[in-house]
N, C-alpha and C positions, 0 to 999 in steps of 0.2 A: 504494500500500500504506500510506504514510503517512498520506495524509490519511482511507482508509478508519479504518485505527484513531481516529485524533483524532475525528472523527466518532464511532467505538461508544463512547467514549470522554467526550466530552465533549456528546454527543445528547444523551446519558439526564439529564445532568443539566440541561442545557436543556429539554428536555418536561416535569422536574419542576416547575422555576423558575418555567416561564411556567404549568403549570396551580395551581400558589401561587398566581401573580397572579392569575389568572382569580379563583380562588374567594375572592379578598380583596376583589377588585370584586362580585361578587355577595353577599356576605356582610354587604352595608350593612343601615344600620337600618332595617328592615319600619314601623315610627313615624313615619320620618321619610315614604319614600314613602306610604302612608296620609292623609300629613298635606294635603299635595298633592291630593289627590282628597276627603277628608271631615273636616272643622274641626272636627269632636269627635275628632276621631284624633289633634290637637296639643299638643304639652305644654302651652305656656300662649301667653298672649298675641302674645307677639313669635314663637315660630313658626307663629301664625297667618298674622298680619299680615304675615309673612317667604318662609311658604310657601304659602299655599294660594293653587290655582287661581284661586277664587270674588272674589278681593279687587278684583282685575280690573274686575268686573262692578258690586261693591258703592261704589268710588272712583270708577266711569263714573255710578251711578246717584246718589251723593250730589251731584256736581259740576252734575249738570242739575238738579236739585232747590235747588240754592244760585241758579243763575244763571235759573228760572224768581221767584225773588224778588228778583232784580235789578231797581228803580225806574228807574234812569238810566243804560243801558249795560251791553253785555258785560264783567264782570268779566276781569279780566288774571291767569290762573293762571300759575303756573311750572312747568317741565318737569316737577315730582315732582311729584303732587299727594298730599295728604293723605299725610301723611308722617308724623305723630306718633300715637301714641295709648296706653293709661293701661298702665301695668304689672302683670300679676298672671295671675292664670288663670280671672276673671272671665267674658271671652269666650265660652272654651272650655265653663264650667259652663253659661251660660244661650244660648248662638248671637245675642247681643246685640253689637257692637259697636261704642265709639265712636270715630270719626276725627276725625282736626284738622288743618287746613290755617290754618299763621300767617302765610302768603304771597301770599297773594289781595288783589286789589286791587279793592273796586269803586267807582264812579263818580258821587260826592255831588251834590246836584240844584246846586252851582255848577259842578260840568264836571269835577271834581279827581278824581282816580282818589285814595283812601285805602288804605291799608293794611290790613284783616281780618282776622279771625281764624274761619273758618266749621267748627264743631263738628257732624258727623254719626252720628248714632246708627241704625246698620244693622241690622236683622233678616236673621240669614244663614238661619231656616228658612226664613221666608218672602218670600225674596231682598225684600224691600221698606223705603226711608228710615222711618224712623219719627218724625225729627225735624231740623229744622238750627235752627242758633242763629249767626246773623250776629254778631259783633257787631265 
């Protein structure tokens, strides 16, 4: 009998509590997922580069494209690649982006791995490098 009451008792307010939560999980920013699947749907820059899917694809395609003009050796990336890139909401206005990786090391014609700095400029309509700059 006791615990039937506690139960009518303190149910109700449990089934309220939890469907609170529920609907405060569901009730995230529609922006932010968006951002995720279409990189015109991003505020700016950094939640490009932060969030979107496509970055994936665009840091895999810059890195071949650096190490297709590799002279003397496989460049030496590190775990993050292309990690830095410009502030603003540039990006987001033109689907233009550039990346920078200042941790690359490629491989000078006496045998020395160097330290680099390999700047890619991505076209996210049309998933394609449009440019890298060694230097």
């Amino acid at each position: 009998m006791f615990l039937k009451s506690l139960v009518n008792k303190y149910g109700k307010v449990s089934i309220i509590f939890f469907g609170l939560v529920i609907l405060a999980g569901c009730s995230g920013d529609d922006d932010e997922t968006e951002c995720v699947s279409d990189w015109s749907k991003c505020a700016d820059n950094k939640d490009l580069i932060s969030n979107y899917d496509g970055m994936i694809d665009a840091t895999t395609d810059c890195q071949i494209a650096a190490e297709k003009l590799a002279k003397y050796g496989d460049p030496e990336w590190d775990w993050s690649r292309f990690g830095k890139y410009y502030d603003g909401k540039d990006y987001v206005n033109t689907g233009k982006i550039i990346i920078v990786d200042n941790r690359v090391k490629f491989q000078n014609g006496f045998g020395a791995m160097k330290k680099s700095t390999v700047e890619c400029s991505y076209d996210l309509k049309s998933e394609k490098v449009l440019n890298i700059d060694i230097k």
